[in-house]
VOPABA-401993 format. One record per residue (C-alpha): x, y, z. Coordinates in pm, whole numbers, padded with zeros to 5 digits, always signed. Each point is the difference from the previous one (the first is absolute). Example, Ala and Ser with C-alpha at 12.3 -4.5 7.8 and 13.67 -1.06 7.14 Angstrom:
! residues 2
+01230-00450+00780
+00137+00344-00066
//
This chain:
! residues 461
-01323-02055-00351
-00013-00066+00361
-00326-00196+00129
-00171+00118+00317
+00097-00237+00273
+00058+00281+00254
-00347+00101+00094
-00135-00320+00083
+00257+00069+00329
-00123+00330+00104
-00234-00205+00290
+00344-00073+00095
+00105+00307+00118
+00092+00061+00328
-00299+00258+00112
+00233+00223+00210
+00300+00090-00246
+00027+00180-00355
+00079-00314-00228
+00088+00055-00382
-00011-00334-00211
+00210+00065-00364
+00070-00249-00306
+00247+00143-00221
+00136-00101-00335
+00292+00235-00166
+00099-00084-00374
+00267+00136-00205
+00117-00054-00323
+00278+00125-00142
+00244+00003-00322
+00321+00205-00077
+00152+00072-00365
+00386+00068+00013
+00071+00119-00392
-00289-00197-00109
+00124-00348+00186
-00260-00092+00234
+00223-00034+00366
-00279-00014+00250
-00364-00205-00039
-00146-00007+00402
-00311-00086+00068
-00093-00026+00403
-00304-00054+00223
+00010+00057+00361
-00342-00137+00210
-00132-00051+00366
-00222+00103+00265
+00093+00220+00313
-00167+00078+00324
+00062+00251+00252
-00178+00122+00330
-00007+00306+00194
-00041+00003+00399
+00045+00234+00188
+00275+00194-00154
+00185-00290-00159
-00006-00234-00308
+00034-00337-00051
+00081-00105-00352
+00028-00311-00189
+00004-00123-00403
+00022-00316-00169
+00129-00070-00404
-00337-00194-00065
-00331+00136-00064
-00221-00293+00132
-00266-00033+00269
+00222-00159+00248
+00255+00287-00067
-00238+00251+00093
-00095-00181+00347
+00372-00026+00091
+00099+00357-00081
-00355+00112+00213
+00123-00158+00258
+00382+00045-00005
-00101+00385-00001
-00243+00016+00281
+00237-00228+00228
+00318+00258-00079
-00201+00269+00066
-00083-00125+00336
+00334-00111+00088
+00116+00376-00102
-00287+00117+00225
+00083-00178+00264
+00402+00068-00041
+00012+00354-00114
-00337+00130+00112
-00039+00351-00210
-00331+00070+00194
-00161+00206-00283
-00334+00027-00076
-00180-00210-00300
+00038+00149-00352
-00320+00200-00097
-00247-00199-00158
-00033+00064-00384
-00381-00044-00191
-00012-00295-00146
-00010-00041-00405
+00132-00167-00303
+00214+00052-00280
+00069-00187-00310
+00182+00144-00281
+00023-00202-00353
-00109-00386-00047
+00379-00120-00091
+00293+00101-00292
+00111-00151-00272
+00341-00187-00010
+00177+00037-00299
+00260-00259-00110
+00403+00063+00019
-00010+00040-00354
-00216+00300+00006
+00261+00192+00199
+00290-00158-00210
-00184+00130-00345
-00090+00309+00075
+00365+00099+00165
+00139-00091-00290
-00222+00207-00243
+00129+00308+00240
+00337-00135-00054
-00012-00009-00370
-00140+00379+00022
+00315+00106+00212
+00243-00175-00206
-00103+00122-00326
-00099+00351+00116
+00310+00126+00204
+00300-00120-00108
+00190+00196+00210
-00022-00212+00314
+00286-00209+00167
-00245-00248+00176
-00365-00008+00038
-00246-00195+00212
-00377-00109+00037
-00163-00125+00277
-00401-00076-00006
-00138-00067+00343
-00358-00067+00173
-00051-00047+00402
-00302-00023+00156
-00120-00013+00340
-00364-00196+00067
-00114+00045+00373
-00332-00172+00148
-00031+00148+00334
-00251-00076+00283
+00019+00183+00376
-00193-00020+00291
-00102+00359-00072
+00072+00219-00300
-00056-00073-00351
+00012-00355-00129
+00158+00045-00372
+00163-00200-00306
+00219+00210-00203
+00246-00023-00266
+00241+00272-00105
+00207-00121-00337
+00264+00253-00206
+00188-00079-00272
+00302+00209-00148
+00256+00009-00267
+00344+00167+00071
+00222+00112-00270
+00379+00128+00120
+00250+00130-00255
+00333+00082+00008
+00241+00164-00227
+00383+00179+00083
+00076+00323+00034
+00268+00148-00242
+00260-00076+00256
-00136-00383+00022
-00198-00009+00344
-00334-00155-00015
-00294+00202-00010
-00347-00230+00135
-00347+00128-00025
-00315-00214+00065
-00375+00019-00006
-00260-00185+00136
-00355-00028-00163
-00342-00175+00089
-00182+00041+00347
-00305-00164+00138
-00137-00326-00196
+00160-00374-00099
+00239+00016-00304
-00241-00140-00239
-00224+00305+00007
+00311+00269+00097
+00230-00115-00282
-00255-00128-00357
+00178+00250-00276
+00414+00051+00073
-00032+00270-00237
-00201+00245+00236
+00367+00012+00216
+00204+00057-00306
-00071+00377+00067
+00106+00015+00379
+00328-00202-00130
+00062+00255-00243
-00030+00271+00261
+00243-00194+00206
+00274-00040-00260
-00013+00381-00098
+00060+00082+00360
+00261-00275+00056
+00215+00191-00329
-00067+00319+00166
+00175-00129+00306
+00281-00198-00124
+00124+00357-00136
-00122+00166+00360
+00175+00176+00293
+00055+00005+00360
-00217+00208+00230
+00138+00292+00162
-00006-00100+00363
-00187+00190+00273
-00331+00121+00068
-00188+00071-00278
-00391+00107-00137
-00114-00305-00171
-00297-00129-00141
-00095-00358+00107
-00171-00193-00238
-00280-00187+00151
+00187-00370+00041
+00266+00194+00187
-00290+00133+00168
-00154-00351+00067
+00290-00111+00143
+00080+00287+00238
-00368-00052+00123
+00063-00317+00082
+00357-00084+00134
+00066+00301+00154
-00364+00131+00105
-00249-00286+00008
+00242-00236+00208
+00049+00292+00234
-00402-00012+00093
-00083-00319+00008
-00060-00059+00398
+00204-00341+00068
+00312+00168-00127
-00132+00352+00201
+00010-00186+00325
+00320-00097-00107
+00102+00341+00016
-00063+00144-00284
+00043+00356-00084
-00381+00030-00099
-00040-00096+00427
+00024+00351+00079
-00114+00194-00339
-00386-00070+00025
-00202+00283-00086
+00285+00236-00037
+00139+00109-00380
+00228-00243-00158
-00027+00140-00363
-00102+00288-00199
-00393+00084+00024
+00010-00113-00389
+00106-00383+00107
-00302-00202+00080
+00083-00388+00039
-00265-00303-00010
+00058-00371+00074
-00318-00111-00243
-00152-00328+00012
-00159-00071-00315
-00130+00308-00200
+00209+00341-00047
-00056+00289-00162
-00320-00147-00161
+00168-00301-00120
+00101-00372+00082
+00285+00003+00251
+00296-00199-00195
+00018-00304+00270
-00350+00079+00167
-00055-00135+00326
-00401-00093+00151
+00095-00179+00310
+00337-00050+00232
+00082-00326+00162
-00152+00112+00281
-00331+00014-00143
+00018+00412-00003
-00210+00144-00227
+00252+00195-00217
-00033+00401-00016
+00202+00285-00115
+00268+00123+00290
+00055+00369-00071
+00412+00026+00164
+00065+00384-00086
-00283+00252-00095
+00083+00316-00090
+00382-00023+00147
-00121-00164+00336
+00066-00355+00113
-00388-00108+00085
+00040-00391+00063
+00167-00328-00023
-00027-00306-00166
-00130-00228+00266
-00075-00392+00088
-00257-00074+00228
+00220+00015+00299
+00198+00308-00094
-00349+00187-00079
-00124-00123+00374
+00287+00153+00134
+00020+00361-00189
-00372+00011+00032
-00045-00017-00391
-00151-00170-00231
+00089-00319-00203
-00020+00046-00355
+00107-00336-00145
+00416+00015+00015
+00066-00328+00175
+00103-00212-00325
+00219-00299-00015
+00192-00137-00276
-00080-00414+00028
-00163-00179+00224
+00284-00094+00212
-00025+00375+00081
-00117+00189+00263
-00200+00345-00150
+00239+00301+00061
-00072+00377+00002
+00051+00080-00399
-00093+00241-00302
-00203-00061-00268
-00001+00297-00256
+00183+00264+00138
-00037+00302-00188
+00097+00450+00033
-00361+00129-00202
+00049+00230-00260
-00031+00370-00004
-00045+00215-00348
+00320+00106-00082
+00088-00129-00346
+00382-00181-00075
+00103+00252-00280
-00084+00268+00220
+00202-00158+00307
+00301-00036-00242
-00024+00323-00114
-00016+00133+00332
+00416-00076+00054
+00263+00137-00102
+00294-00268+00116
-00144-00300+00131
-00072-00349-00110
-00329-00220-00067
+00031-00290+00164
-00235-00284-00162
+00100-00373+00132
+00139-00197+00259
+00205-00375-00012
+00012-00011+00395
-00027+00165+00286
-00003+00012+00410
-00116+00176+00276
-00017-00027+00406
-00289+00110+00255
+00152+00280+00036
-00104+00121-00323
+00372+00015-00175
+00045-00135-00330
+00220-00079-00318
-00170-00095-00305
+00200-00078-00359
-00146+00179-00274
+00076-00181-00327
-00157+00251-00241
-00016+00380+00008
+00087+00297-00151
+00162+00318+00050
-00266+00346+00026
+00172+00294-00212
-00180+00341+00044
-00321-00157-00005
+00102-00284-00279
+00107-00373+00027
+00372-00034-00073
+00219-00281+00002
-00106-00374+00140
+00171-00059+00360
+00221-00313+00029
-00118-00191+00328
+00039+00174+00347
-00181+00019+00315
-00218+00244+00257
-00024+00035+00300
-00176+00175+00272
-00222-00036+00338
-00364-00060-00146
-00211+00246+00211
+00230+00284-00040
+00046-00033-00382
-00336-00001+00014
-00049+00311+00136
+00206+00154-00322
-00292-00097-00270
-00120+00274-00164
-00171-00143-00320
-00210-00316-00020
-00055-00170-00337
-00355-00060-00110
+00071-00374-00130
-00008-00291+00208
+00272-00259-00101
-00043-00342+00187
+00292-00316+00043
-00132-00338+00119
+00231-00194-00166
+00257-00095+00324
-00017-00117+00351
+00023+00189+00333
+00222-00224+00205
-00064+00039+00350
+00066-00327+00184
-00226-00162-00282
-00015+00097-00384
-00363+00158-00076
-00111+00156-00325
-00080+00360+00038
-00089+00317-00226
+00164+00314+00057
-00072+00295-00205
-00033+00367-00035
+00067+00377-00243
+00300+00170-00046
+00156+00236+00310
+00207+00257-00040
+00215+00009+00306
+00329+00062+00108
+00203-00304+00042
+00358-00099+00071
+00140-00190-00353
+00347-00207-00004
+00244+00100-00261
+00263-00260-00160
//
């Protein structure tokens, strides 16, 4: 738990600049199973303090790896002399950032830190499951993580905050042969928000999920190809999440769209069908607890709910400070960064399509010849909206029945005009949180969303 030696310095400020003051600490723990041999036991904390300083259009930044008093007054003043020397160098000329109300935030009092050996025990109890409960496998693996970011911020205006924002997960990948001998993988990742002591207390409440897994891993080891071309398919919601996220929410978010990104010229025009509405969310969605909620950026933004499409039109971007000064917006609390050698960039937190009524069975049983498309290994996309995603399970759509499992294959397409092709929106929200978005710096994000039928182009062998 970090101590408050930060605002003790905010007399310090320099009176005419923006000045954010962050102490960071990042832990991770981590331990990987290979066939029940333990082949990876990490455990890792990251700490320091950071600066930075905004005048007139420029920023000076500065960190240190120590989280002392006299580490603070150096980075203070490391920042405000860089930012002069910019100002005085590279004069931008732009007017001071808006001036936010003040507040403060503080989330939970500190986590728990379990010992190595909790990880190593319970990854083994999975691993015992898996080995005696599908037999047909070729190689299996378990990996039990927990990161956790804790961030005490204090700015010159803006809210002052201490957070902390721990997950912990379990990941279980199969993999079996095909008839002909070529590995089949499938994995699955469960847990969410939360250290792994309260996440992970009974293995037995995955054993289900693992079954699940292992019946659809045998369905696809005797699976097929995909006809290639475009096709009607059904997205299930983590293809869903994804697509909202690599090839949509990058797209808007307004660093990358004065980069010259395809969303530059698309604002308030249609981008999707009037069925597709799309929210970044901050903390609570749909009623509930966002799966990596976010209170406060490290800009000392208040965070708040960025609606991106509504109703098939682009309405906004994801904006820092800056970027909302210059498209006249305003901030929401998407200026995050990853340690606290980093400087906050424009990013996501739970990026998510909402859900309409339609149910699944009666999206599947809307096709005749197309395929249901439920999960993704990977996947990559460009501002201008194009993307290829692997899809790792799925199944083939039969007049209006699930058919055979798909072996792995790919689609592609150009986000805002596939888009425009959804016709049915699933009524269930499915969210992912277990990865990293990794632009520039890793950050942990949610992504989320129903089922869309759409009309997609799908690889073949």
């Amino acid at each position: 738990m970090l101590d408050d030696i930060l605002s003790v310095r905010k007399s310090a400020f320099d009176s005419g600049s923006h000045t954010e003051l962050r102490g960071q600490l990042n832990r991770s723990r981590r331990v990987t199973l290979l066939s029940g041999n333990v082949v990876g036991n990490a455990r890792s904390d990251v700490s320091g303090v950071s600066a930075r300083v905004y005048k007139n259009g420029t920023y000076g930044f500065s960190s240190m790896a120590d989280y002392t008093p006299e580490a603070v007054q150096k980075v203070l003043k490391a920042a405000s002399d860089n930012a002069a020397f910019m100002d005085r160098h590279v004069p931008a000329g732009k007017p001071a950032l808006p001036a936010l109300k003040h507040d403060v935030y503080k989330t939970r009092k500190g986590i728990n830190d379990p010992a190595q050996k909790v990880y190593i025990d319970f990854s083994k109890a999975l691993d015992a499951y898996v080995s005696e409960h599908c037999p047909e496998l070729i190689s299996r693996v378990v990996v039990a993580t927990e990161d956790s970011m804790e961030k005490l911020l204090v700015t010159s205006d803006g809210m002052d905050s201490h957070t902390i924002l721990p997950r912990s997960y379990c990941y279980v990948f199969l993999t079996a042969q095909t008839p002909d001998g070529q590995p089949v993988e499938l994995f699955k990742a469960f847990g969410g928000e939360g250290t792994f002591d309260v996440n992970f207390t009974d293995p037995s409440v995955w054993y289900g999920e693992i079954d699940k897994l292992y019946e659809h891993l045998m369905r696809k080891r005797e699976g097929v190809y995909a006809d290639a071309g475009l096709k009607t398919v059904i997205l299930g919601g983590m293809m869903t999440g994804m697509l909202s996220h690599e090839a949509v929410g990058h797209t808007v978010e307004a660093d990358l769209v004065l980069g010259g990104s395809v969303a530059g010229h698309c604002l308030n025009q249609q981008v999707a069908s009037e069925k597709v509405t799309l929210t970044d969310f901050a903390n609570t969605a749909f009623g509930k607890r966002c799966p990596l909620p976010v209170f406060v950026d490290d800009e000392g933004t208040k965070a708040q709910d960025v609606p991106l499409i509504e109703n098939g039109i682009l309405t906004g971007y994801m904006n820092s400070r800056e970027s909302a000064l210059h498209f006249g917006m305003e901030p929401r609390g998407n200026a995050r960064a990853w340690q606290f050698s980093d400087e906050p960039l424009i990013r996501m937190r739970n990026t998510s399509v909402h859900p309409g009524t339609d149910k699944l069975e009666d999206m599947i049983a809307s096709i005749d010849d197309g395929y249901y498309l439920i999960d993704s290994g990977n996947g990559q996309a460009d501002t201008t909206g194009e993307f290829m995603f692997g899809v790792t399970m799925g199944y083939e759509i039969k007049n209006g029945k699930l058919g055979r499992a798909l072996l792995d294959t790919t689609i592609s397409g150009v986000a805002f005009e596939m888009l425009k092709t959804v016709d049915m929106v699933g009524d269930t929200v499915v969210w992912s949180s277990s990865g990293f978005c990794g632009k520039k710096q890793p950050m942990p994000v949610g992504m989320g969303g129903p089922a869309l039928r759409c009309k997609v182009m799908i690889g073949g062998r």
